[in-house]
Predicted model as a PDB file, atoms N, CA, C, CB and O in Angstrom, pLDDT in the B-factor column:
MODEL        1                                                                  
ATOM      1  N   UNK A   1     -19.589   4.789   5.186  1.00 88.00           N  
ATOM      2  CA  UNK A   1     -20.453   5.069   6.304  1.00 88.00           C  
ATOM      3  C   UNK A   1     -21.909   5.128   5.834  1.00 88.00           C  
ATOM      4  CB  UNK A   1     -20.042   6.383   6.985  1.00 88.00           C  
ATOM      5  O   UNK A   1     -22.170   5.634   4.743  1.00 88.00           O  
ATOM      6  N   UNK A   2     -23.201   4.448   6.901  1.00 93.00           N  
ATOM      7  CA  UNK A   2     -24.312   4.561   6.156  1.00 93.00           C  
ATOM      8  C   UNK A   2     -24.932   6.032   6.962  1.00 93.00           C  
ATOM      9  CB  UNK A   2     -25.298   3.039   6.209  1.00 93.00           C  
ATOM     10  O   UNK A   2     -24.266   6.589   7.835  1.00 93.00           O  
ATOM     11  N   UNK A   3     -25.890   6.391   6.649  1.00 96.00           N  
ATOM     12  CA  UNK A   3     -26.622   7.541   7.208  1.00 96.00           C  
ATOM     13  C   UNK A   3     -28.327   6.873   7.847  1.00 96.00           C  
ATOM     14  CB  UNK A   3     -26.763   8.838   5.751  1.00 96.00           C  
ATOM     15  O   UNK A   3     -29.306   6.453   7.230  1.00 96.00           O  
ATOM     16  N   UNK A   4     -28.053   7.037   9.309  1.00 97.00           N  
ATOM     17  CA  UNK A   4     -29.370   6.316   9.622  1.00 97.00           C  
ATOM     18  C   UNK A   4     -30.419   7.176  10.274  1.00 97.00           C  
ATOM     19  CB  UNK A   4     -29.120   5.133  10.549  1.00 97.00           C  
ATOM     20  O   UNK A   4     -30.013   7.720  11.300  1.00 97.00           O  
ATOM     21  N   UNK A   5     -32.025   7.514   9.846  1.00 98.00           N  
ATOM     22  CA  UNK A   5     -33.182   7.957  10.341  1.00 98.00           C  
ATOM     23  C   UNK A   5     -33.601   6.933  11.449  1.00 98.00           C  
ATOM     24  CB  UNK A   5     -34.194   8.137   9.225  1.00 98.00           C  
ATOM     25  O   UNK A   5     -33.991   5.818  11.102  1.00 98.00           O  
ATOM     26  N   UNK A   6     -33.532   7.283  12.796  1.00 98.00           N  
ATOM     27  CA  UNK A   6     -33.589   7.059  14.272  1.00 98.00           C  
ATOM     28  C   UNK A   6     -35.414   7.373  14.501  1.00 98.00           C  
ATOM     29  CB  UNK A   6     -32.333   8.323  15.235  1.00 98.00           C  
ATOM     30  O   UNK A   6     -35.882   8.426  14.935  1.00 98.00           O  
ATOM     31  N   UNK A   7     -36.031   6.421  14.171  1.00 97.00           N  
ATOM     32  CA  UNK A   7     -37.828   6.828  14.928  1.00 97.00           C  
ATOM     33  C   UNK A   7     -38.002   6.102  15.771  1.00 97.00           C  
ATOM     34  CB  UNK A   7     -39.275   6.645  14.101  1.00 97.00           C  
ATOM     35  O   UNK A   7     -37.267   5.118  15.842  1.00 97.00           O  
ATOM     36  N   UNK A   8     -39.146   6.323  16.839  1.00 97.00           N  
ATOM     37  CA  UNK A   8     -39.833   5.976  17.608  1.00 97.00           C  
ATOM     38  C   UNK A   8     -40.986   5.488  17.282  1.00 97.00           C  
ATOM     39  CB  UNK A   8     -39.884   6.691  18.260  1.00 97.00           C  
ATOM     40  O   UNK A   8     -41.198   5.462  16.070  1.00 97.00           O  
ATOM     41  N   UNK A   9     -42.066   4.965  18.180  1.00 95.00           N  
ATOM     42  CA  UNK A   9     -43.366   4.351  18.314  1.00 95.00           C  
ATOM     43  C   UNK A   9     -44.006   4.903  19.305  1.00 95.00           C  
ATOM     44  CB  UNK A   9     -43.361   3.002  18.502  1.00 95.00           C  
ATOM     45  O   UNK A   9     -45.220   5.087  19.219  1.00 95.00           O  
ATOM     46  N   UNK A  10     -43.096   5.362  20.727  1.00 94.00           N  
ATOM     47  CA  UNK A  10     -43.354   6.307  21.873  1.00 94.00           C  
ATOM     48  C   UNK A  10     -44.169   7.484  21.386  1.00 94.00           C  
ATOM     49  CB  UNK A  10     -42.006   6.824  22.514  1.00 94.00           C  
ATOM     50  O   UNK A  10     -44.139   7.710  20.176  1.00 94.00           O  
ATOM     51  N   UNK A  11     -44.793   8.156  22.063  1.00 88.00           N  
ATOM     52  CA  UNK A  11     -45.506   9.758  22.058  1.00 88.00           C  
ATOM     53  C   UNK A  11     -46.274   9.568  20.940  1.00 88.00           C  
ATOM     54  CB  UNK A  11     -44.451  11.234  21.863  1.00 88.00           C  
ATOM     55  O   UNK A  11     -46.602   8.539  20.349  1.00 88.00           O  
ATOM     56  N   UNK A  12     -46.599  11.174  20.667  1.00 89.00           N  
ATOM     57  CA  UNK A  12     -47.858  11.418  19.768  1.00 89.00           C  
ATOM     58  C   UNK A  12     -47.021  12.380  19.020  1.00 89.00           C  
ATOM     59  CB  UNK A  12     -49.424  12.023  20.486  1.00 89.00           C  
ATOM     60  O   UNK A  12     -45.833  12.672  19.154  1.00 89.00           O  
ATOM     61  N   UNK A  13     -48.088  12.878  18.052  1.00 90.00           N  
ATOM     62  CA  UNK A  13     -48.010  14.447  17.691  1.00 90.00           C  
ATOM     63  C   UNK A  13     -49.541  14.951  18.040  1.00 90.00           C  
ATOM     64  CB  UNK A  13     -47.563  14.758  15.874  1.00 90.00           C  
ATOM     65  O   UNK A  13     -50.491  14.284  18.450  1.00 90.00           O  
ATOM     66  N   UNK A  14     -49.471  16.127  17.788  1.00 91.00           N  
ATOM     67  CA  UNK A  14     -50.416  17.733  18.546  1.00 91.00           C  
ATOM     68  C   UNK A  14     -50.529  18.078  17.155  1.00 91.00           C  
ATOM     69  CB  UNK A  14     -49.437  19.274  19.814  1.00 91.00           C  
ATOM     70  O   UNK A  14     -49.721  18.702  16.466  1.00 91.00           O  
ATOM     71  N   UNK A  15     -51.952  17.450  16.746  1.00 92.00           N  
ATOM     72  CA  UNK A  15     -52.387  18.391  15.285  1.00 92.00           C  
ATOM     73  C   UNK A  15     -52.247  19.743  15.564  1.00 92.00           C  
ATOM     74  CB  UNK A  15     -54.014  18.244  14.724  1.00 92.00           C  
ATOM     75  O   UNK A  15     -51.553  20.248  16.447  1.00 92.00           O  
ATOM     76  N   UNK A  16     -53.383  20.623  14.254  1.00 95.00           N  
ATOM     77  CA  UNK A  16     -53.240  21.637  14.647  1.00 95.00           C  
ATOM     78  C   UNK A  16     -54.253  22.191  15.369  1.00 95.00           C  
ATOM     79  CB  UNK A  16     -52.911  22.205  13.835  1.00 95.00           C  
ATOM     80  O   UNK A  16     -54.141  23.295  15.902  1.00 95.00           O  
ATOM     81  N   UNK A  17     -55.311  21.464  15.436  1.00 96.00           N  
ATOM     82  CA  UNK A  17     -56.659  21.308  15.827  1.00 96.00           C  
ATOM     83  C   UNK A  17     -56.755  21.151  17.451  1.00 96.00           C  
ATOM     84  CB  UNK A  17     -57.262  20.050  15.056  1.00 96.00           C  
ATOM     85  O   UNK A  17     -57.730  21.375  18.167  1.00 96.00           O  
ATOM     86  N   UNK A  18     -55.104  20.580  17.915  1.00 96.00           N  
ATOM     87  CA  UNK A  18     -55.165  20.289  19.418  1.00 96.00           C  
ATOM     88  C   UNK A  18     -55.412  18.806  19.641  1.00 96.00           C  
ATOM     89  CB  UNK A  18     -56.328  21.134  20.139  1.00 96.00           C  
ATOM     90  O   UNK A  18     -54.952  18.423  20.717  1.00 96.00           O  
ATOM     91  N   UNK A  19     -56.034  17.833  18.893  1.00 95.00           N  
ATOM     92  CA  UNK A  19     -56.100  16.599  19.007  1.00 95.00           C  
ATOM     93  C   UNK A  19     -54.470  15.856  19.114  1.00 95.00           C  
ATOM     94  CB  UNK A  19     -56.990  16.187  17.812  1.00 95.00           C  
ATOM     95  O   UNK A  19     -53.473  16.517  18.819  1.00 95.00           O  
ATOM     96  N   UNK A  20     -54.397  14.691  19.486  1.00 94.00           N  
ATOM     97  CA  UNK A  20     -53.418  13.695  19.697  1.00 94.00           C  
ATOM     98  C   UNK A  20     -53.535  12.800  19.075  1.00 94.00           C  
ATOM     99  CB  UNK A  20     -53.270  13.273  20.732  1.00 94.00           C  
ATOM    100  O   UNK A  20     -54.482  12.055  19.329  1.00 94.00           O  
ATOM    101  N   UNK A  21     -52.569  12.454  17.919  1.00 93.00           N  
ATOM    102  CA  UNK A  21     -52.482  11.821  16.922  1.00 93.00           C  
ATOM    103  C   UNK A  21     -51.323  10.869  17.284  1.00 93.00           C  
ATOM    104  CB  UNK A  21     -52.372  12.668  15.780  1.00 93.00           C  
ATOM    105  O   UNK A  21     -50.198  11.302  17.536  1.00 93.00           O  
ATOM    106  N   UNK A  22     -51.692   9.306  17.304  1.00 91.00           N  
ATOM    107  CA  UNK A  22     -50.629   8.212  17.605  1.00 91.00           C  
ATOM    108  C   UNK A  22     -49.958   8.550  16.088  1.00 91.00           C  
ATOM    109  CB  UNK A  22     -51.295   6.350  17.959  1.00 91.00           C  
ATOM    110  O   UNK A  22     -50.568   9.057  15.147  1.00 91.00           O  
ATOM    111  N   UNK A  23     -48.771   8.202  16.100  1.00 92.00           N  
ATOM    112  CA  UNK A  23     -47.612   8.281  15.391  1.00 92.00           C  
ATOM    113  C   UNK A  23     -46.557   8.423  15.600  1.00 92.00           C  
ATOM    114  CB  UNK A  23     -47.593   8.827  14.829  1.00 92.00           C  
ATOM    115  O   UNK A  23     -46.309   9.118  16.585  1.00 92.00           O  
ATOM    116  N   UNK A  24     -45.458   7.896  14.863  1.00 94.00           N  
ATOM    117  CA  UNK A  24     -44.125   7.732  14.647  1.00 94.00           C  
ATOM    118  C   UNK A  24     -43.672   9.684  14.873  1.00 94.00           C  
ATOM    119  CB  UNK A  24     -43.837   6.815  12.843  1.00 94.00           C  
ATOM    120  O   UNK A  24     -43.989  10.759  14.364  1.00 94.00           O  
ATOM    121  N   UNK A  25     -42.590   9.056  16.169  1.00 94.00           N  
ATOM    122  CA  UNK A  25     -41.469  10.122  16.085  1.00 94.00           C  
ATOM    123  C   UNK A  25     -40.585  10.150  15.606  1.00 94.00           C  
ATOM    124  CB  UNK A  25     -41.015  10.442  16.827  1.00 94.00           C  
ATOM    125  O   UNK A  25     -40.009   9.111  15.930  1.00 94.00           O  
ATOM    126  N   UNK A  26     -39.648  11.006  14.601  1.00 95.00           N  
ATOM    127  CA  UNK A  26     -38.064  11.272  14.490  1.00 95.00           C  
ATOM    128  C   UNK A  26     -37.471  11.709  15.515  1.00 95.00           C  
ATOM    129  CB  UNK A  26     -37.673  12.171  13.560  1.00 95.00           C  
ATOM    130  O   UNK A  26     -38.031  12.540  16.230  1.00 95.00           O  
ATOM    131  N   UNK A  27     -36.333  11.282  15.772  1.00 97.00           N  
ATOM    132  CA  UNK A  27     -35.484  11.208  16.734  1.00 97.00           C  
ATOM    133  C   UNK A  27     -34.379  12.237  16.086  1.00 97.00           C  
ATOM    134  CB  UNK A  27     -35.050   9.670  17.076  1.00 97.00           C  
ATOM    135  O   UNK A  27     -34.167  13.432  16.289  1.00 97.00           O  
ATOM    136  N   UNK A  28     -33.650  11.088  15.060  1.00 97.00           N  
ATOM    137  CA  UNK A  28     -32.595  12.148  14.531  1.00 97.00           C  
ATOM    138  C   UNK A  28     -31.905  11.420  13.615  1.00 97.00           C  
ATOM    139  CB  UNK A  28     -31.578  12.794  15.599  1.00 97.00           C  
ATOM    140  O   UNK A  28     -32.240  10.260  13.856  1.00 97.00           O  
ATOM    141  N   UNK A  29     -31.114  11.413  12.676  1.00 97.00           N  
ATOM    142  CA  UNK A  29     -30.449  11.214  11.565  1.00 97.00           C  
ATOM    143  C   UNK A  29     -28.937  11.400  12.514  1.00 97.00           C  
ATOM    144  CB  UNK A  29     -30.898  12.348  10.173  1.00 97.00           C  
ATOM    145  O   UNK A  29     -28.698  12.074  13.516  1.00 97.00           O  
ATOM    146  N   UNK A  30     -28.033  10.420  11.642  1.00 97.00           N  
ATOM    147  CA  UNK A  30     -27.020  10.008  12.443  1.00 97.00           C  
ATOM    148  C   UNK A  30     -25.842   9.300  11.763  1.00 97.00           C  
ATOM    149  CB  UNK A  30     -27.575   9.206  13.401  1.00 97.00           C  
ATOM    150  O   UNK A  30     -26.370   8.189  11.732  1.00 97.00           O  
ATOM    151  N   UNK A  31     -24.843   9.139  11.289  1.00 95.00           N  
ATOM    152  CA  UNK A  31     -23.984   8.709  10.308  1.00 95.00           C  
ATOM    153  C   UNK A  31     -23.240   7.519  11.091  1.00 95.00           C  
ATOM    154  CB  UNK A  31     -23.022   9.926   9.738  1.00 95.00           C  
ATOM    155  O   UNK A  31     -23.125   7.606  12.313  1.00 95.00           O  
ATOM    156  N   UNK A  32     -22.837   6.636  10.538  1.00 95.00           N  
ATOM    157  CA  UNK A  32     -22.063   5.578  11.300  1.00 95.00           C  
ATOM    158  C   UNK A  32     -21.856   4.174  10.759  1.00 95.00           C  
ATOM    159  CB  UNK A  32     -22.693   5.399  12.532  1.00 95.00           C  
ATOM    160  O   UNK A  32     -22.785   3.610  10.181  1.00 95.00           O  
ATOM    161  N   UNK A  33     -20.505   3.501  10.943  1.00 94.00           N  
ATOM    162  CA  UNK A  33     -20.345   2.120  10.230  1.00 94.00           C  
ATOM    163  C   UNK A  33     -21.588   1.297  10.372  1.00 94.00           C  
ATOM    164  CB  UNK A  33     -19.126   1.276  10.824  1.00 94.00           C  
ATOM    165  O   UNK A  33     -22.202   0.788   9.434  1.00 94.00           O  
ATOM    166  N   UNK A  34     -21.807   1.241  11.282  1.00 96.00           N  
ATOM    167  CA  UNK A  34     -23.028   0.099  12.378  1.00 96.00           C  
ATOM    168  C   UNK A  34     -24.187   0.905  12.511  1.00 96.00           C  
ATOM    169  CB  UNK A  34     -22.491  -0.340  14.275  1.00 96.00           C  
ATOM    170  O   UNK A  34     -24.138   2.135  12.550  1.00 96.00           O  
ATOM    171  N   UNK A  35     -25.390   0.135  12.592  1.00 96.00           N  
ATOM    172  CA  UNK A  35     -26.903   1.109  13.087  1.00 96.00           C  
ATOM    173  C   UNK A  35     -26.280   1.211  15.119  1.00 96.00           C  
ATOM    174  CB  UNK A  35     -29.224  -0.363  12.712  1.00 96.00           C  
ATOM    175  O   UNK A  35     -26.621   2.016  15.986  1.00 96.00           O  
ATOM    176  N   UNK A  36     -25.454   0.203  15.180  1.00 97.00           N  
ATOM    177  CA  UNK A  36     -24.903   0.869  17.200  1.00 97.00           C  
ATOM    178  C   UNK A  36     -24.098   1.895  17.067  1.00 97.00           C  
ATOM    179  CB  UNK A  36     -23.766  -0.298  18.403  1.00 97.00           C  
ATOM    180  O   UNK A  36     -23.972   2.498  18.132  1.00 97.00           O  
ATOM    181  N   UNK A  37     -23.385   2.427  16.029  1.00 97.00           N  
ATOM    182  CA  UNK A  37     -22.404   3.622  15.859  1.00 97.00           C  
ATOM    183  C   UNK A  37     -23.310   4.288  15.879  1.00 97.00           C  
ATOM    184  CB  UNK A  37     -21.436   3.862  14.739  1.00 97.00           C  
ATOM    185  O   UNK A  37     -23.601   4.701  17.001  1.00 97.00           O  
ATOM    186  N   UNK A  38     -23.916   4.590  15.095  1.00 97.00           N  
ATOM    187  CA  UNK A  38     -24.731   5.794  15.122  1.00 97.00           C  
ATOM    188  C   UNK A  38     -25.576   6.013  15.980  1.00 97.00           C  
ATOM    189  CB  UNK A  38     -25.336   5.964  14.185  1.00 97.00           C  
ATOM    190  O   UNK A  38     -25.785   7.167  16.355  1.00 97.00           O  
ATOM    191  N   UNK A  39     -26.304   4.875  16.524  1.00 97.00           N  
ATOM    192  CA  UNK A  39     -26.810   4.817  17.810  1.00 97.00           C  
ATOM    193  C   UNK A  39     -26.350   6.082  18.779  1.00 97.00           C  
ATOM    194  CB  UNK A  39     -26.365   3.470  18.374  1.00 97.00           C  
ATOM    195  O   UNK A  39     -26.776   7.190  19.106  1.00 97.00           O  
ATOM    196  N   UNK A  40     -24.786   4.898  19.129  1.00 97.00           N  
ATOM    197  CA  UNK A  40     -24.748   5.853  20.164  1.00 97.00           C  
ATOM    198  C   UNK A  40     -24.168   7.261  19.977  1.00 97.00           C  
ATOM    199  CB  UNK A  40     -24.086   5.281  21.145  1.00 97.00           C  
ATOM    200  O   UNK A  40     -24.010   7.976  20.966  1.00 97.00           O  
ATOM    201  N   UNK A  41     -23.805   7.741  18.599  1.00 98.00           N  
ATOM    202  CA  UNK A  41     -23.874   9.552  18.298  1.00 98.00           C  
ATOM    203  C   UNK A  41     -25.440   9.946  18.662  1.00 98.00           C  
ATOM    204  CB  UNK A  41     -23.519  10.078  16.294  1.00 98.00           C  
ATOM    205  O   UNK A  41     -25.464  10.953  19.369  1.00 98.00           O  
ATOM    206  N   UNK A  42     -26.234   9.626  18.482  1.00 98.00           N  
ATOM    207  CA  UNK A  42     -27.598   9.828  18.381  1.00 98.00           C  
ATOM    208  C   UNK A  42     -27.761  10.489  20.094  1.00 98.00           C  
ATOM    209  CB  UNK A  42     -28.526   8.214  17.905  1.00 98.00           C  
ATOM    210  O   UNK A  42     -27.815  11.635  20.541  1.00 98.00           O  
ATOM    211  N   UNK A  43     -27.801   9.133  20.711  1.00 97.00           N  
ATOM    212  CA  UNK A  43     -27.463   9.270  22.417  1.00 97.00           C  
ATOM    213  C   UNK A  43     -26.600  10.490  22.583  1.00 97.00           C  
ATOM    214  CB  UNK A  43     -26.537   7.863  23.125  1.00 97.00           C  
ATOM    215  O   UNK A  43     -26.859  11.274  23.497  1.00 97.00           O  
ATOM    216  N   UNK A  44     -25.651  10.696  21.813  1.00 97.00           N  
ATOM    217  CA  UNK A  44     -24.361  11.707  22.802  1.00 97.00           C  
ATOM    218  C   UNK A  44     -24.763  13.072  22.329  1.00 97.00           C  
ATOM    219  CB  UNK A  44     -22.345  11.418  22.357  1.00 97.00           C  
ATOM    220  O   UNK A  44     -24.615  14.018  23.103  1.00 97.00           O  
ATOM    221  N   UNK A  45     -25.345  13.297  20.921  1.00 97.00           N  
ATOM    222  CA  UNK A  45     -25.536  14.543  20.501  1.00 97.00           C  
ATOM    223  C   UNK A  45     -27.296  15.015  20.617  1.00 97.00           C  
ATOM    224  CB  UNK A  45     -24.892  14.551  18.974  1.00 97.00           C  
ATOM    225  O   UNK A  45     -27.739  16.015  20.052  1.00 97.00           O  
ATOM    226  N   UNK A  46     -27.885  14.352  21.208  1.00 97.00           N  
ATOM    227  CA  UNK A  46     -29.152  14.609  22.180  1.00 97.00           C  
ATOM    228  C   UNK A  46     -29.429  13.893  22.905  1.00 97.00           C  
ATOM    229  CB  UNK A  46     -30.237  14.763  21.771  1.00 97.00           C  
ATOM    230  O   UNK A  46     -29.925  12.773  22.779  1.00 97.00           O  
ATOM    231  N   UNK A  47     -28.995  14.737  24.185  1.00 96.00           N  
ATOM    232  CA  UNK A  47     -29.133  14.072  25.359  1.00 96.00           C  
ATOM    233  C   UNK A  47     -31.055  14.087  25.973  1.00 96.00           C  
ATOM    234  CB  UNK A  47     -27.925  14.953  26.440  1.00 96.00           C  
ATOM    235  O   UNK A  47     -31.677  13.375  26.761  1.00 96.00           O  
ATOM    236  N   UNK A  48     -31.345  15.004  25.312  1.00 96.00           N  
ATOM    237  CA  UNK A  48     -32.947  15.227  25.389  1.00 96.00           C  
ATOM    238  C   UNK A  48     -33.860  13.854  25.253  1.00 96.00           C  
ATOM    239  CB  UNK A  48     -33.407  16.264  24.105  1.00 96.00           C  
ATOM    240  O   UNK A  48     -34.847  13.713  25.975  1.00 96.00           O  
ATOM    241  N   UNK A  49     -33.427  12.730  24.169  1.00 96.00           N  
ATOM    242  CA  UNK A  49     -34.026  11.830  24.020  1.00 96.00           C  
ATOM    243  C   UNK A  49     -34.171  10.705  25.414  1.00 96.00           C  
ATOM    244  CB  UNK A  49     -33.459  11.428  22.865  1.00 96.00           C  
ATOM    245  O   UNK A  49     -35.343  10.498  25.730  1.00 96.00           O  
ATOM    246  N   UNK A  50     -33.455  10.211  25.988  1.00 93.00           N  
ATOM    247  CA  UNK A  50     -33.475   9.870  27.496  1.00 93.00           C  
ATOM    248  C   UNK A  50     -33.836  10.649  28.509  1.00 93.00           C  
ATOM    249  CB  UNK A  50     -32.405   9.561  27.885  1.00 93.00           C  
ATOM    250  O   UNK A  50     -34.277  10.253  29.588  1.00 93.00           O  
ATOM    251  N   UNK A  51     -33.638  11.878  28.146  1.00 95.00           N  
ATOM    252  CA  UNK A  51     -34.388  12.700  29.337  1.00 95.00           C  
ATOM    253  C   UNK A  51     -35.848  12.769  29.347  1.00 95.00           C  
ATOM    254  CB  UNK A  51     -33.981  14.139  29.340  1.00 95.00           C  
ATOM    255  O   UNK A  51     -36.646  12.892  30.275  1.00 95.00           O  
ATOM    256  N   UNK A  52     -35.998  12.660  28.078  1.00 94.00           N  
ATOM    257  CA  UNK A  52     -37.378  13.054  27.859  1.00 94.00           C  
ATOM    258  C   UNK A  52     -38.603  11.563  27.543  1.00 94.00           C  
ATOM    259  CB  UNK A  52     -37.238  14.182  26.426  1.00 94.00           C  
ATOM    260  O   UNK A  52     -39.616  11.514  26.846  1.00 94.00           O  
ATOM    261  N   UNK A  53     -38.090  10.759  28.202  1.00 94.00           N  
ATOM    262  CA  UNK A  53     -38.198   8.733  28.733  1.00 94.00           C  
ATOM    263  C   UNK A  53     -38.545   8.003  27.340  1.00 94.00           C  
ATOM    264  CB  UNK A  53     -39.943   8.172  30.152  1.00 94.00           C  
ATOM    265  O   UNK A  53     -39.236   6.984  27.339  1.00 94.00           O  
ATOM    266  N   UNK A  54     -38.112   8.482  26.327  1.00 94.00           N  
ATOM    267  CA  UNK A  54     -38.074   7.721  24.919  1.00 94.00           C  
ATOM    268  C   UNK A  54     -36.703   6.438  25.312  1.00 94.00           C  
ATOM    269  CB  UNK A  54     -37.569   9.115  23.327  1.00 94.00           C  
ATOM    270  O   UNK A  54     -35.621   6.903  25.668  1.00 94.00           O  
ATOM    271  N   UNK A  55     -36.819   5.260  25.238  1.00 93.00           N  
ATOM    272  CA  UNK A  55     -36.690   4.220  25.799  1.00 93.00           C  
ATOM    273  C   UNK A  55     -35.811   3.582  24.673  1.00 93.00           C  
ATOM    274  CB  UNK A  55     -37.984   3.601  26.241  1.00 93.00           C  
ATOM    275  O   UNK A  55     -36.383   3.805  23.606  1.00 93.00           O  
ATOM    276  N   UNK A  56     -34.870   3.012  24.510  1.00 93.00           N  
ATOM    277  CA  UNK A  56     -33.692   2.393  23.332  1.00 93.00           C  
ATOM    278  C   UNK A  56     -34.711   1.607  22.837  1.00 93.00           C  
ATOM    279  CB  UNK A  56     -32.111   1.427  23.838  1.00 93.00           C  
ATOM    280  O   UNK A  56     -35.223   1.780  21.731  1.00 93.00           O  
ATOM    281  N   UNK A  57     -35.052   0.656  23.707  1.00 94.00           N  
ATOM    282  CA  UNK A  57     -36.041  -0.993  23.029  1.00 94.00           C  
ATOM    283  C   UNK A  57     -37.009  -0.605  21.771  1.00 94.00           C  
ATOM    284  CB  UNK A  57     -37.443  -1.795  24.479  1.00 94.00           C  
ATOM    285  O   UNK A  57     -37.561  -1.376  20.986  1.00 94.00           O  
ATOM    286  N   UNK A  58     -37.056   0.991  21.818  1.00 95.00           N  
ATOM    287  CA  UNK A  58     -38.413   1.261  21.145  1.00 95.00           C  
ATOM    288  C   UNK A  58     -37.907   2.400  20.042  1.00 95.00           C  
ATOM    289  CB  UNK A  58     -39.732   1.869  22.339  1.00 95.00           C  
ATOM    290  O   UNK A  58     -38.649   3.119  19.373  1.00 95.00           O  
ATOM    291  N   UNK A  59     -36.498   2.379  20.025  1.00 97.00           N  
ATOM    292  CA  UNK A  59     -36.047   3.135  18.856  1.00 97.00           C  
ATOM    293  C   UNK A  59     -35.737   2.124  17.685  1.00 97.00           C  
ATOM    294  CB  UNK A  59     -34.754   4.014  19.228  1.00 97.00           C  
ATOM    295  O   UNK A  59     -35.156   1.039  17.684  1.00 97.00           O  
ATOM    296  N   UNK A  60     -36.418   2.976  16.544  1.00 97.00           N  
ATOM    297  CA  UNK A  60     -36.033   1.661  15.356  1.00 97.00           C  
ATOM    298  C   UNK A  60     -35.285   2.670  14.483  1.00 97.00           C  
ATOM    299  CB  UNK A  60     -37.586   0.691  14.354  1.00 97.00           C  
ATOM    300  O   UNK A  60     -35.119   3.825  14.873  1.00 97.00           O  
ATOM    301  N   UNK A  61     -34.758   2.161  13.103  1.00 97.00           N  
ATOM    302  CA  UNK A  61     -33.953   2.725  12.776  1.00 97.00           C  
ATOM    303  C   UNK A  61     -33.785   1.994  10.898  1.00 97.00           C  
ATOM    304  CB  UNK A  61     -32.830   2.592  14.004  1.00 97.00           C  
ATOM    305  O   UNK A  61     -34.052   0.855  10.516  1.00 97.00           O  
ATOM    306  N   UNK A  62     -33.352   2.969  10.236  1.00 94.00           N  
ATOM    307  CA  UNK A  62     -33.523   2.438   8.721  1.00 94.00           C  
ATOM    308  C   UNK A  62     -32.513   3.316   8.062  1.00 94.00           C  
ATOM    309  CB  UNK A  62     -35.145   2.619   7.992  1.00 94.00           C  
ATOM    310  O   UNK A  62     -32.485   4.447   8.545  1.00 94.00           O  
ATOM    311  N   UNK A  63     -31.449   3.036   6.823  1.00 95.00           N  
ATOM    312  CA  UNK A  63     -30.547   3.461   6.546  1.00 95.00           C  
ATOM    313  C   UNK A  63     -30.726   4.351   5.173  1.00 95.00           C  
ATOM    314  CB  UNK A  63     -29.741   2.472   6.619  1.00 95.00           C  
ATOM    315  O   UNK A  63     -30.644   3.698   4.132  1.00 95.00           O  
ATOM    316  N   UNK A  64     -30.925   5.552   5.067  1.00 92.00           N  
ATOM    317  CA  UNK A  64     -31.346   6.382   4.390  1.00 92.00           C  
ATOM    318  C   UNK A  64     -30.184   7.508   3.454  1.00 92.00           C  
ATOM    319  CB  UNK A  64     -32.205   6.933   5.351  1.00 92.00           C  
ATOM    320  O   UNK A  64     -30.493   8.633   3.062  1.00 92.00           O  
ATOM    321  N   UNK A  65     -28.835   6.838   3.255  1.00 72.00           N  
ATOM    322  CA  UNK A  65     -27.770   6.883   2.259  1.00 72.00           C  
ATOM    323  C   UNK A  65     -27.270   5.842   2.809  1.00 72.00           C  
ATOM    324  CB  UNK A  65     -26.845   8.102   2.054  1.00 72.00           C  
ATOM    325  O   UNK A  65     -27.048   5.642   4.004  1.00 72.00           O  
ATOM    326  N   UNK A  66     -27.012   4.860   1.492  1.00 66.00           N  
ATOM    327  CA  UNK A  66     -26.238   3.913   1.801  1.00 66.00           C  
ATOM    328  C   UNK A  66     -24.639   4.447   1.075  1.00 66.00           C  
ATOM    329  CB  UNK A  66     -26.966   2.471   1.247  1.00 66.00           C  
ATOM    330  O   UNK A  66     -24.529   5.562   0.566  1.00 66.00           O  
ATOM    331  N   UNK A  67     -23.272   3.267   1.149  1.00 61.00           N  
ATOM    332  CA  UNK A  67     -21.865   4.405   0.541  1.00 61.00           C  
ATOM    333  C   UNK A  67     -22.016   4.269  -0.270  1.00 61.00           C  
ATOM    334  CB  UNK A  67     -20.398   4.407   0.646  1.00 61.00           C  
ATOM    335  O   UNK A  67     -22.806   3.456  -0.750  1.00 61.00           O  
ATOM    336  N   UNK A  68     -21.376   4.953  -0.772  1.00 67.00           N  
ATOM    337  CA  UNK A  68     -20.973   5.186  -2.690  1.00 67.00           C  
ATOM    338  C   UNK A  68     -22.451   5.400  -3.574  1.00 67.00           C  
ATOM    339  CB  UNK A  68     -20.066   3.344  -3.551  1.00 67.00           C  
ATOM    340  O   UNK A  68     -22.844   5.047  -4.686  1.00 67.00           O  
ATOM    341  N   UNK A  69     -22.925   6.043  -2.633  1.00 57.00           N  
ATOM    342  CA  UNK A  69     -24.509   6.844  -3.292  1.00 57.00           C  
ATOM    343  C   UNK A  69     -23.678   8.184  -3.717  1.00 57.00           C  
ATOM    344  CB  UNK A  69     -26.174   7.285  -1.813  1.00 57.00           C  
ATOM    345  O   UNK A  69     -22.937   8.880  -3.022  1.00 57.00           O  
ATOM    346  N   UNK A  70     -24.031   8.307  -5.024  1.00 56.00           N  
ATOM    347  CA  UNK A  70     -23.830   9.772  -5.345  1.00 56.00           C  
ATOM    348  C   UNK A  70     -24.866  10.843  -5.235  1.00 56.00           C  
ATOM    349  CB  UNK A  70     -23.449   9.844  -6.597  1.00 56.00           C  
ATOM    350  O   UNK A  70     -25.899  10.757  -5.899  1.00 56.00           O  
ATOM    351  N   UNK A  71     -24.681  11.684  -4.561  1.00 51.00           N  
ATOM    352  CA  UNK A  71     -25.713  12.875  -4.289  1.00 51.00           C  
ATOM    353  C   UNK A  71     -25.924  13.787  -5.265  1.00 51.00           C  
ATOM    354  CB  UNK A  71     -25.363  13.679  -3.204  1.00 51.00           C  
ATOM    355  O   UNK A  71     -26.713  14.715  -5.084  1.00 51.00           O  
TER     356      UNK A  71                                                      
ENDMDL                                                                          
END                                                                             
């Protein structure tokens, strides 16, 4: 199974200053044969991300343990 980091391009972050800073969101980390397996755990175990209009087309995604990595 690979382990995949789920970001965005959508929203900002809120320095601390109060300004709005374009940048990459994390979504969520997610385990699965396929980057669509994990996908859709991602979808089922926060449902917040669609609620909150972060959009599939614009989720990207990169595999951050690949198998037989020893920890």
């Amino acid at each position: 199974m690979n382990r995949y980091l789920f970001y965005t391009d959508e929203g900002y972050t809120v320095a601390p200053n109060n300004s709005k800073l374009d940048s990459f969101q994390i979504l969520g980390i997610e385990v699965g044969e396929t980057r669509d397996e994990a996908l859709a755990k991602l979808f089922r175990n926060n449902e917040w991300i669609k609620m909150d209009g972060f959009s599939e087309s614009n989720i990207y995604s990169f595999v951050i343990i690949k198998p037989n990595h020893q920890t």
